[in-house]
N, C-alpha and C positions, 0 to 999 in steps of 0.2 A: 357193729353198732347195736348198744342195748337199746329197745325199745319202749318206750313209755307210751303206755297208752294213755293214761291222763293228760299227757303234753299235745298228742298227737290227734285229739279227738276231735275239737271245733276245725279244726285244716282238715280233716279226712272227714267229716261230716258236710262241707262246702266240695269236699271234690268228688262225694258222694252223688250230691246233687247234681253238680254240674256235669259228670260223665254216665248219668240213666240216659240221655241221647247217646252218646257213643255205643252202647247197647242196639239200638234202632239203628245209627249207623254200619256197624257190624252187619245188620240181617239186611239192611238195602245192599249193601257190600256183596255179600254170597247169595240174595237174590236168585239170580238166574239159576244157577246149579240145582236146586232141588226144585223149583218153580216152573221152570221149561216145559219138564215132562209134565205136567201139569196140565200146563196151555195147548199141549200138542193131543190130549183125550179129545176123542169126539166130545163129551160131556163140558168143557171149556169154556166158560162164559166169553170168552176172546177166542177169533178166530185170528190165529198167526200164520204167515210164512218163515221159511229159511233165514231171510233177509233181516225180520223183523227178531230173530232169533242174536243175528250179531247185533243190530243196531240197538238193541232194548242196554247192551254195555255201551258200546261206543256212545250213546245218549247222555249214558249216566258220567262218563269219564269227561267226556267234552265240554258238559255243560259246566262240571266242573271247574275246568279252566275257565270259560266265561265268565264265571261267578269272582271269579279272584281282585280285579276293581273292585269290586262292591266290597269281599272283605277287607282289602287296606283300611277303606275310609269306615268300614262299622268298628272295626277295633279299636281306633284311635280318635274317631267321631264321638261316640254312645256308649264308647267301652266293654271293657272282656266279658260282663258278665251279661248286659244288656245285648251283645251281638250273640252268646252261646244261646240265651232265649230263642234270639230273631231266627237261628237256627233251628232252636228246636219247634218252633210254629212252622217253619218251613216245611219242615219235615212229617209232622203231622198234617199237615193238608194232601203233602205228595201221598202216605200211606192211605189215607182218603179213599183218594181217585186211585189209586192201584187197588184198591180193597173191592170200590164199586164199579169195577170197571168192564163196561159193557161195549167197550171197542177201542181199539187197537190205537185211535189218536188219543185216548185217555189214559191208557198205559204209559207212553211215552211220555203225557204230562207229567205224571206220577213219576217218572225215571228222571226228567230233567230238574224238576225240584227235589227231587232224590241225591243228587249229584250237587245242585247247587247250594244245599243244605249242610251236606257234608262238606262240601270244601267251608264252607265258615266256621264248622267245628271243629273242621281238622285245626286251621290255625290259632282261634278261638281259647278250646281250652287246654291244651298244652302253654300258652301261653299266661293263661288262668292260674293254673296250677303251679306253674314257677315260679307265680311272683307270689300266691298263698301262704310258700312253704318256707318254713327254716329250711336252713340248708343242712340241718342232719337228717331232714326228711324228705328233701326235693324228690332224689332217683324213686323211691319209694313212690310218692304219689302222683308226678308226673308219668312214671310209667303204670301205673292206675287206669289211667286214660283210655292205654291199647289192651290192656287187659281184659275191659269192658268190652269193649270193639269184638275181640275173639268170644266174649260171651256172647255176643249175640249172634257171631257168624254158627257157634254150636247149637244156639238157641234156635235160629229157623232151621238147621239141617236136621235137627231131632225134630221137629215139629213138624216141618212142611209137606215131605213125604207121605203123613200119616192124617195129614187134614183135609178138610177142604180149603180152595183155595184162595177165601178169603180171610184165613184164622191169623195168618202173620200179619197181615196189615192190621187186627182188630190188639196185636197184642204189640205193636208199635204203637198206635196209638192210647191204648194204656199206661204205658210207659211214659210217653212224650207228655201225658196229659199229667200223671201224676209230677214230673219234673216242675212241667209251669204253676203246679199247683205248690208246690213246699220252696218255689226258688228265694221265697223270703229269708231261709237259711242260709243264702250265698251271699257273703258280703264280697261287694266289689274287692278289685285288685288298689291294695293299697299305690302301688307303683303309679297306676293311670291316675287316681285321684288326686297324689304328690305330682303328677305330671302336668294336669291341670288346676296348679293351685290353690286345693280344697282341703289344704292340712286337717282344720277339724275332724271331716269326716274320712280322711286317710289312717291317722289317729285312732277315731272310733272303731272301725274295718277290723284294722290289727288286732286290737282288744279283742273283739270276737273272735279271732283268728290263734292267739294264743292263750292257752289255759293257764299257765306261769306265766304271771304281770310283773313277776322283777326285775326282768330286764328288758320291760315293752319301752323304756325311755330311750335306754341305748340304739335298741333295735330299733326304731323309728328313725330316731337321728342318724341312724346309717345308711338308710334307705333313702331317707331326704336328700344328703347325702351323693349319695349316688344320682338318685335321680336329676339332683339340680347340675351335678359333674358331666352329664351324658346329654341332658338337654340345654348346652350355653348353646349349641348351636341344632338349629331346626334339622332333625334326619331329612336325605332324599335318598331315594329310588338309587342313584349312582353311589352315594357313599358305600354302599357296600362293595363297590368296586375301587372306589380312590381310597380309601383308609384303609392303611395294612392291616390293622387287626381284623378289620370286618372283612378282607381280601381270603385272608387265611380262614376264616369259618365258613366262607364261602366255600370257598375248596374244600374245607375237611367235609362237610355234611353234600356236598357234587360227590366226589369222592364213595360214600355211606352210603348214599340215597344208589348211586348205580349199581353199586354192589351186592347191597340188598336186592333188589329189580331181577338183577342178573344171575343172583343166586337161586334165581327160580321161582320165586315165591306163587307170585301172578300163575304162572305159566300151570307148576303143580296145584294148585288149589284150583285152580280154573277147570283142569283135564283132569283133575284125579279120577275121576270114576274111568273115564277113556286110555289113560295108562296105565291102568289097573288092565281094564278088558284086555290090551293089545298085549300084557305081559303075559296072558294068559290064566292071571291070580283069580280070576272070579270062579276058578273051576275050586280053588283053594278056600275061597274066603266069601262070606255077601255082601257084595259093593254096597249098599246101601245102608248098612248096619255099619261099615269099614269107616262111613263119612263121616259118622258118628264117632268112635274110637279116632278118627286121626283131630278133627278139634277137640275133641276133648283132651290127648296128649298134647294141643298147643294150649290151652287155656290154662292146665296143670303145671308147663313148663311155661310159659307167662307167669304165672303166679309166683313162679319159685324165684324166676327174674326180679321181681317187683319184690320181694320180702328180699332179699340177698344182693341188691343192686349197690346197698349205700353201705353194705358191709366191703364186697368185696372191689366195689369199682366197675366203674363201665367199660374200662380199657380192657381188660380181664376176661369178662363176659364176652366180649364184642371179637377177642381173639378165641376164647375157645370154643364161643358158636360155631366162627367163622372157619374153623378147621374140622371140625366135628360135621356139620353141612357138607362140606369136600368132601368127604369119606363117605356119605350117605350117598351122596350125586353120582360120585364115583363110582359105587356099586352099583347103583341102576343103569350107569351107561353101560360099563362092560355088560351086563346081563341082557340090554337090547342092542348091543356090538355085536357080541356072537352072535343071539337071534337073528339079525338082518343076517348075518352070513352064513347061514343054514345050519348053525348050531344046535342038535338036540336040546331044550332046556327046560322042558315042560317037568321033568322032574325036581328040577329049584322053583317052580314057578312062586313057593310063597318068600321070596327072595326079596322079590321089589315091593310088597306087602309090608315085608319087614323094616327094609332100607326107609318107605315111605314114612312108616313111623319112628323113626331116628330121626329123618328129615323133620318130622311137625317137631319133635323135642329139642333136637339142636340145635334150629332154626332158629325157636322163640325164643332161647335163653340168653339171647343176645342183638342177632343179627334183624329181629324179625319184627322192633321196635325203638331199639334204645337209639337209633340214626334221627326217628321224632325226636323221641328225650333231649337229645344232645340241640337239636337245632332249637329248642325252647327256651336252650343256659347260653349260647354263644354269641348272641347281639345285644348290645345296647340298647337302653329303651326306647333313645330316640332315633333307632331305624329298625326294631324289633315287628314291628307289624310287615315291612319290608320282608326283612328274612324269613320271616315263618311263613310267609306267602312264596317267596322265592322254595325252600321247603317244600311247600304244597305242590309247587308247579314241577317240582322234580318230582316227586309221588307220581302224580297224572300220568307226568310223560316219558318216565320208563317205566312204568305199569305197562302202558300201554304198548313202548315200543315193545319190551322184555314179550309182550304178546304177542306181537306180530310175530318175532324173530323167532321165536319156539315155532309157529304154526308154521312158516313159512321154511324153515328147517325142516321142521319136522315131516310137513306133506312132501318136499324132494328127497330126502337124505336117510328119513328116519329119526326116532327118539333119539340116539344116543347122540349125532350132534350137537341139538343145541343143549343136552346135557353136557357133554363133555365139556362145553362152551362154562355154563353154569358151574360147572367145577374146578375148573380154573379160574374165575373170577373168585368165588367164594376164598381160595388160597390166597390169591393178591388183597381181596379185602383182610387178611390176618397180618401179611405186613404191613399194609400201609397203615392199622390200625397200631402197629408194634410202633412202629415209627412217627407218624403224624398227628396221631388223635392224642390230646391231653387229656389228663384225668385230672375231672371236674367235682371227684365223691370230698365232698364236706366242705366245699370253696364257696362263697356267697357267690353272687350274682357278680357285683363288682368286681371281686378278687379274679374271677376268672377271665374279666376283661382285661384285667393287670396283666394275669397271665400269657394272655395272645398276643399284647400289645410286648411284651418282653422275646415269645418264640425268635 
């Protein structure tokens, strides 16, 4: 796909806007990792326990879920661009009280509106940006979105370590301030305003949204189009179970969403510095400089994603992540296989150093966001706030299990378990991607519901 920047510039200026919180999301995200050590110095405006060490995540994941009612009805209530605000006000108050937080039940304020912020962005603007985009530039700037995210999970792990500890909250809310400040440049989602029959200013939206006006006639009337096709009948909650096409997207992003989970993601980003230690790599390398180097290889391999996505396809990408990841996993189990079974290996120790950073690169080239992308193109507009919620709710809760099942492995058995576990999922997610997952590079919105509706 050649690239026009002329064409491309009002849609990537609105998705500009809209994903400077996914940044902020990003650093509430990898929070605890560089933050911890932090709160555990005598010097620590908060005094924490153990307890308060797991619960400061489990807070942020949970509330998450809770939060998921609210976004159905802001999406389709007040709309994509009005709920990504509501999101990012949320978010700026949480940063707040984590910034100024001089006891431990204000912390957790700050972690719970941390969490319920992001689950309305998660669904929010991925679904913003799908209906922004032509579709020779959807993959591109819906995967924009997670790109950010990874900016900012590199942005506090460079930062954090090296500050005091209320420098990430002051630069979250920088961020989130300047978004509500220029959100003038975001026009609504033409889709939602055809959805609630405001043609005028659905109309106008688009205008701003493309810099070639010759074929804004067409392209309206195709969206109208669609939208009036998808809305004869009111979405619910179950249609995504009774209607075969929405059955089948269901499944394929269940499917993605475990896959990803179980390919480790959570589990490594979470313990990298602790699997590091127990490999023995810190004699090799400096964990804390290392944290740095391994997002920055995902943010690089993001990037490469997001430029080469609407060239080569997601199907593509999502297979050669997903076997590339195996290989990486793979080598870390066997190296903490033999280690538990009294294997000399302190001479490879910079083995799983290595392995780790193949993991950040072949992870994100595929596996480590495009399951979002995908669940953004694959429902119809009249149960779309459904699915991407549904989406969300799978995010949550194999995050979360994906963490149990690591720790919980990991403390009886050893690493290489639930790696090994992780490596063989990573390979099943390559064929079920060979086989099940359709490729959606250059199909409109509509065209791809043709498509599922034909599978």
């Amino acid at each position: 796909m050649k690239l026009h920047l002329v064409d491309i510039l009002p849609q990537f200026a609105a998705s500009f806007v809209a994903t400077l919180s996914s940044i902020s999301d990003g650093m509430h995200y990898a929070w605890s990792a560089p933050v911890l050590p932090l709160l555990r110095e005598e010097t620590s405006p908060v005094t924490i326990t153990k307890i308060d060490e797991i619960w400061f995540e489990g807070s942020y994941l949970i509330s998450g879920l809770l939060g998921l009612p609210i976004t159905v009805y802001l999406v389709d209530k007040i709309g994509r661009k009005k709920a990504i605000l509501t999101a990012s006000a949320t978010s700026l108050v949480s940063w707040i009280l984590i910034g100024s937080s001089r006891h431990v039940a204000q912390l957790y304020c700050g972690r719970i509106l941390a969490g319920a912020s992001g689950d309305m962005a998660y669904v929010a603007i991925p679904m913003y940006l799908s209906e922004i985009s032509n579709e020779k530039y959807r993959g591109l700037l819906t995967s924009y979105d997670f790109n950010m995210v990874l900016v900012g999970t590199l942005l506090i792990s460079a930062v954090a370590p090296f500050t005091p500890y209320y420098v990430p909250a002051v630069i979250g809310v920088i961020l989130l301030a300047l978004q509500l400040a220029i959100s003038p440049l975001m026009p609504e989602s033409p889709y939602f305003l055809l959805s609630k029959n405001r043609a005028e200013e659905a109309k106008t939206a688009l205008e701003k949204l493309r810099a070639n006006q010759a074929n804004i006639d067409d392209e309206f009337n195709e969206i109208a189009e669609a939208v009036q096709k998808q809305n004869t009948q009111k979405g619910k909650y179950t249609d995504l179970f009774l209607v075969k096409s929405n059955r089948r997207a269901v499944t394929i992003i269940t499917v993605l969403i475990l896959c990803q989970f179980f390919s480790g993601f959570s589990a490594v980003v979470m313990n990298l510095h602790t699997i590091l230690d127990e490999a023995d790599s810190g004699d090799v390398i400096n964990v804390e400089k290392y944290g740095i180097i391994f997002y920055s290889l995902m943010v690089l391999s993001a990037t490469f994603c997001c430029l080469t996505v609407d060239k080569f396809g997601k199907k593509i990408l999502l297979i050669v992540s997903s076997v590339l990841t195996g290989v990486c996993l793979l080598i870390i189990s066997i190296y903490f296989n033999l280690q538990k079974f009294g294997v000399d290996v302190k001479s490879v120790s910079w083995i799983p150093a290595y392995a780790l950073m193949g993991y950040a690169v072949a992870f994100k080239i595929g596996m480590g966001f495009l399951p979002q992308v995908i669940v953004s193109e694959l429902f119809p507009n009249n149960v779309k706030a459904f699915g991407m919620t549904y989406g969300d709710f799978l995010f949550i809760v194999f995050s979360f299990v994906s963490l149990i099942f690591y720790q919980y492995l990991n403390y009886f058995y050893g690493h290489y378990v639930p790696l090994y576990t992780f490596t063989v999922v990573a390979f099943l997610g390559a064929v079920f991607t060979y086989y099940f997952v359709p490729e959606t590079k250059g199909k409109t919105l509509d065209q791809i519901q043709t498509m599922l509706q034909e599978m």
